[in-house]
C-alpha positions in Angstrom: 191.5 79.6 103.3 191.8 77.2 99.9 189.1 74.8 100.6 189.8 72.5 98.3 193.8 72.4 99.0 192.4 72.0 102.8 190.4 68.9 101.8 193.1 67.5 99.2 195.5 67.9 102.5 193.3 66.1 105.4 191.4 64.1 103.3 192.9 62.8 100.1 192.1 59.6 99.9 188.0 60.7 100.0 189.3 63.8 97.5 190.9 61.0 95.0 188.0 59.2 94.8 185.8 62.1 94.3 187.6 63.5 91.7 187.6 59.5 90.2 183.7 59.6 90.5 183.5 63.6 88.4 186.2 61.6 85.9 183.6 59.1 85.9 181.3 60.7 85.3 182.9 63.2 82.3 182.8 59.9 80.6 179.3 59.3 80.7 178.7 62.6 79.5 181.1 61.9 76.1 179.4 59.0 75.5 175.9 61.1 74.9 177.5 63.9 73.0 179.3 61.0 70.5 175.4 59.8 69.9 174.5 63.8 69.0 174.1 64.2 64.8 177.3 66.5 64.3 175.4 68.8 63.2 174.5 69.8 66.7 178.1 70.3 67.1 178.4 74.2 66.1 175.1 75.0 67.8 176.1 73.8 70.9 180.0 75.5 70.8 178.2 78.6 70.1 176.6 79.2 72.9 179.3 77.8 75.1 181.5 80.7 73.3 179.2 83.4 73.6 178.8 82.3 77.5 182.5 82.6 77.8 183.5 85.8 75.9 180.1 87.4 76.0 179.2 88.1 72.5 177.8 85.9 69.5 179.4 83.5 67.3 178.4 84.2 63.5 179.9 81.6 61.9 179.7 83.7 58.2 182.0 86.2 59.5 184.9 85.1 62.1 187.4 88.0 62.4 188.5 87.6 66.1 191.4 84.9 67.2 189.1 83.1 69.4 186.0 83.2 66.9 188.9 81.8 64.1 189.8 79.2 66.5 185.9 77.4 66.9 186.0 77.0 63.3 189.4 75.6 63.3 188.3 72.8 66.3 185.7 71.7 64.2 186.9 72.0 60.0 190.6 72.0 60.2 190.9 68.9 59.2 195.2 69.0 58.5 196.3 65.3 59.8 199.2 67.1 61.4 197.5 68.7 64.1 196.6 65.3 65.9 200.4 63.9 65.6 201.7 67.0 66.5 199.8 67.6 69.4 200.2 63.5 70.5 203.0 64.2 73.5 204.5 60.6 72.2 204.4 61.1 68.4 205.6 65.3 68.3 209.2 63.6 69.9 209.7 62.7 66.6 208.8 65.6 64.6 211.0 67.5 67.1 213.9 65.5 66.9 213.7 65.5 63.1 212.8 69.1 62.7 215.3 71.0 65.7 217.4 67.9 67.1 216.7 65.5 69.9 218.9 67.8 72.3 216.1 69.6 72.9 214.1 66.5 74.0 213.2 66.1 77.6 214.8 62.1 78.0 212.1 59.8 77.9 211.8 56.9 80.3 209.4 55.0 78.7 205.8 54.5 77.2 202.7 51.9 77.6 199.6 51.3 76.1 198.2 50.4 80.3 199.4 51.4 83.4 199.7 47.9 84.3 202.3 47.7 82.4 204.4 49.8 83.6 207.5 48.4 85.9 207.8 51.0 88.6 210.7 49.5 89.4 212.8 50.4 86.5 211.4 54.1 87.5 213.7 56.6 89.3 212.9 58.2 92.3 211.4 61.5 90.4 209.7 61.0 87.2 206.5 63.0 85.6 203.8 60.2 84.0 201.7 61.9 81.6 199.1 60.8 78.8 200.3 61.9 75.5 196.0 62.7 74.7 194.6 65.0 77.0 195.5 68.1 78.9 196.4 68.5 82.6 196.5 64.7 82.6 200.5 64.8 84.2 201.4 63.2 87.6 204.8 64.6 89.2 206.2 61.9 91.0 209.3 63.5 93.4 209.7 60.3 95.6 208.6 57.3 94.2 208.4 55.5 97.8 205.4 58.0 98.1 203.6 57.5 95.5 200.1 55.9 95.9 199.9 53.3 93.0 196.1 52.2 93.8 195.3 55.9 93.8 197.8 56.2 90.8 196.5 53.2 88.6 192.9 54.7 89.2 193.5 58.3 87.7 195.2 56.6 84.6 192.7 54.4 84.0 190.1 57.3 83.8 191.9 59.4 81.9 193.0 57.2 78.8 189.0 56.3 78.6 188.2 60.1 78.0 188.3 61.5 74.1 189.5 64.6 74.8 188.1 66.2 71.6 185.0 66.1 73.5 185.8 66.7 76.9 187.8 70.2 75.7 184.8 71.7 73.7 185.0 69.9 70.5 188.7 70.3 69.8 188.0 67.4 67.4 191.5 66.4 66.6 191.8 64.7 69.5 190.1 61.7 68.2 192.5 60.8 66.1 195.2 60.4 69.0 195.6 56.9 70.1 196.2 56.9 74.0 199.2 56.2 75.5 201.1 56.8 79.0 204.8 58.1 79.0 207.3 58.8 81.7 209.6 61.3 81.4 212.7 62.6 83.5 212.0 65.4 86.2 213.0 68.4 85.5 213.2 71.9 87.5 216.2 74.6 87.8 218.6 74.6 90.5 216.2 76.6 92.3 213.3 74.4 92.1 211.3 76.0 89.2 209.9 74.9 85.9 210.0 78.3 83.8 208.2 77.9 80.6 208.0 80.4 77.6 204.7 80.0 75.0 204.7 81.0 71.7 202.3 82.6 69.8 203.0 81.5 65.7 201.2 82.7 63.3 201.8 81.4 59.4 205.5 79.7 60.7 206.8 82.8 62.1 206.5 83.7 66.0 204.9 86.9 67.1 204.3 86.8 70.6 205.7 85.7 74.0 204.5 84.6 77.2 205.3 84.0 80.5 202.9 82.9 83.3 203.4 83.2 87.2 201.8 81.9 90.2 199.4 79.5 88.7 198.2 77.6 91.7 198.2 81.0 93.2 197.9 84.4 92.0 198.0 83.3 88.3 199.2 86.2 86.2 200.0 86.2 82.7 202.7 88.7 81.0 203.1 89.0 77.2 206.2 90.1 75.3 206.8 90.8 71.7 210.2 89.7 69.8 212.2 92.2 71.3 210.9 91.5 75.0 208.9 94.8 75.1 205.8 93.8 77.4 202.5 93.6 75.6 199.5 95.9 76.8 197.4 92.8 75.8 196.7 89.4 77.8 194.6 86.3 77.9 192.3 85.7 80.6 194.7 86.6 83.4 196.0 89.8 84.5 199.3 91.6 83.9 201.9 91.1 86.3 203.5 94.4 87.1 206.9 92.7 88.5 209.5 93.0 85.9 210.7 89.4 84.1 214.1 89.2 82.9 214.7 88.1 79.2 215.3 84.6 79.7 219.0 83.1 78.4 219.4 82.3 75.0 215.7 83.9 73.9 216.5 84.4 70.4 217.3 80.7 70.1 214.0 79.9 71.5 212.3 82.0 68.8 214.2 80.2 66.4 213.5 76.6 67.3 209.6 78.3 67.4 209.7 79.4 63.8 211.0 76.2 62.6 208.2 74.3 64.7 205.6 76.6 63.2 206.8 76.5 59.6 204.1 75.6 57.4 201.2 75.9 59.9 198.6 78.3 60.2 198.7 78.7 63.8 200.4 77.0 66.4 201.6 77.8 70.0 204.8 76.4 70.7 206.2 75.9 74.0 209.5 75.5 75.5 211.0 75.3 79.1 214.3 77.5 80.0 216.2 75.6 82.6 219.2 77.3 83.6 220.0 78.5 80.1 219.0 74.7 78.5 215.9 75.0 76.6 213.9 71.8 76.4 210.5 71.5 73.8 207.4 71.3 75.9 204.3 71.0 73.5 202.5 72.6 70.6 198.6 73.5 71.4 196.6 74.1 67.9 193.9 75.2 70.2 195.2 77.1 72.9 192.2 77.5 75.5 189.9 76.2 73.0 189.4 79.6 72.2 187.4 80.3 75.2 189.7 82.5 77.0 188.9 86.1 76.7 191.8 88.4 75.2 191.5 92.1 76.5 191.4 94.7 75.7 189.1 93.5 73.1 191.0 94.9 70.0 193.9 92.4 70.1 191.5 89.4 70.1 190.5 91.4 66.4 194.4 91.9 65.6 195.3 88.3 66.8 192.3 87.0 64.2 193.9 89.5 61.5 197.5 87.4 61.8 195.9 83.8 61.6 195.3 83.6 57.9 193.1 80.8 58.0 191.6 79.3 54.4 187.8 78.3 55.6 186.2 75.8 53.0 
């Protein structure tokens, strides 16, 4: 039994607040770590790596993806990576750079959720922040929908800086926070299928394709030609076969023209009954504190990212 979806369930309105008063107190926390010298800064990420992939961090020689990618958090300092990853500001850059077809409609945007006229809403919407991660509400009937509860949530999450709640993924500063509602989306049988892209100096090299992520999350990984990958991050291979999704080779496409001119980017879309809609582009995917196994791609990953260190 799922404890936690037990309590959500029976008790939501004490779960809410309880997951108000952990928001709350994530806050607090930021706050001290703002008044730490940076210089603390790659001390403290190094042991929170090592904790997580189980060896050291020697900042003189990074050769690994995920060792590349704690440098990156802290010393990349290219401006794009903050617009880009802003879930308000990228609609541009995609719409300039692909086309706005490939735009999931917006619905509208607002510096405070009091601002926001429900009533101009439709019945299904998704309300996100365009800052943080995992900060989304899926709204499927409006009638439903809590607004005290809502109003709450919001109000917590557009007073955290993410660069410091996600492990010093310090571009995040730089993003000014915002809420933005978007149409709801899902295929005609109810799904949300989305495809990540791996992108490595503007050109895509990987593929992949999660399932079962509130359940039994596993994670498959294709190459360019859909062949599955004997590699994964963090969760394990999924042994049921998944179709090459309709019109793939476009998908790559619209990655590579994302990517150009980066580094390293992952670039992700959403296939909806063969209409492919941009989802986001994540400079630091898992803040590099996923584990890649076996160990020897997280080496090859790192030999693909061609990342100038100053």
């Amino acid at each position: 039994m799922n404890i936690k979806k037990v309590l959500k369930q029976r008790f939501s309105g004490i779960y809410d607040y309880h997951l108000h008063l952990l928001r709350k107190k994530k806050i607090k926390q930021i706050a001290k770590l703002k008044q730490l010298p940076k210089t603390e800064y790659p001390k403290m990420l190094a042991a929170r790596y090592e904790a997580a992939i189980g060896h050291k961090l020697n900042w003189d020689n990074l050769q690994t993806y995920t060792e590349k990618m704690q440098w990156a958090k802290l010393y990349d300092k290219n401006p794009l990576k903050a617009t880009l990853t802003d879930k308000y500001l990228v609609r541009e850059w995609v719409e300039k750079t692909i086309g706005g077809e490939y735009l999931i409609p917006l619905l509208g945007v607002w510096d405070n959720f009091e601002d926001i006229d429900f009533s101009e809403l439709p019945d299904r919407f998704v309300l996100k922040t365009n800052h943080g991660s995992g900060t989304n509400l899926i709204v499927k009937d409006k009638s439903k929908l809590n607004l005290k509860r809502a109003k709450r949530m919001f109000d917590d999450w557009m007073n955290i800086d993410y660069a410091y709640n996600s492990n010093f993924e310090m571009h995040y500063t730089d993003i000014k926070p915002k809420i933005i509602a978007e149409k709801y989306m899902e295929t005609s049988t109810g799904e949300l299928p989305d495809y990540k892209f791996l992108c490595f100096g503007g050109k895509p090299y990987y593929c992949w394709v999660d399932c079962g992520r509130f359940t039994n999350h596993t994670r498959n990984v294709y190459d360019l030609d859909w062949k599955l990958q004997s590699w994964s991050q963090c969760h394990p291979i999924n042994e049921v076969i998944i179709e090459k999704p309709a019109k793939f080779e476009t998908m790559v496409m619209l990655a590579q023209k994302l990517s150009e001119g980066l580094s390293h980017v992952r670039v992700d879309f959403y296939n909806i009954d063969g209409n492919i809609y941009f989802g986001e582009m994540t400079f630091t995917n898992a803040s590099g504190l996923e584990r890649i196994y076996p160990d020897e791609w997280d080496k090859r990953l790192g030999e693909l990212w061609q990342l100038e260190m100053k």
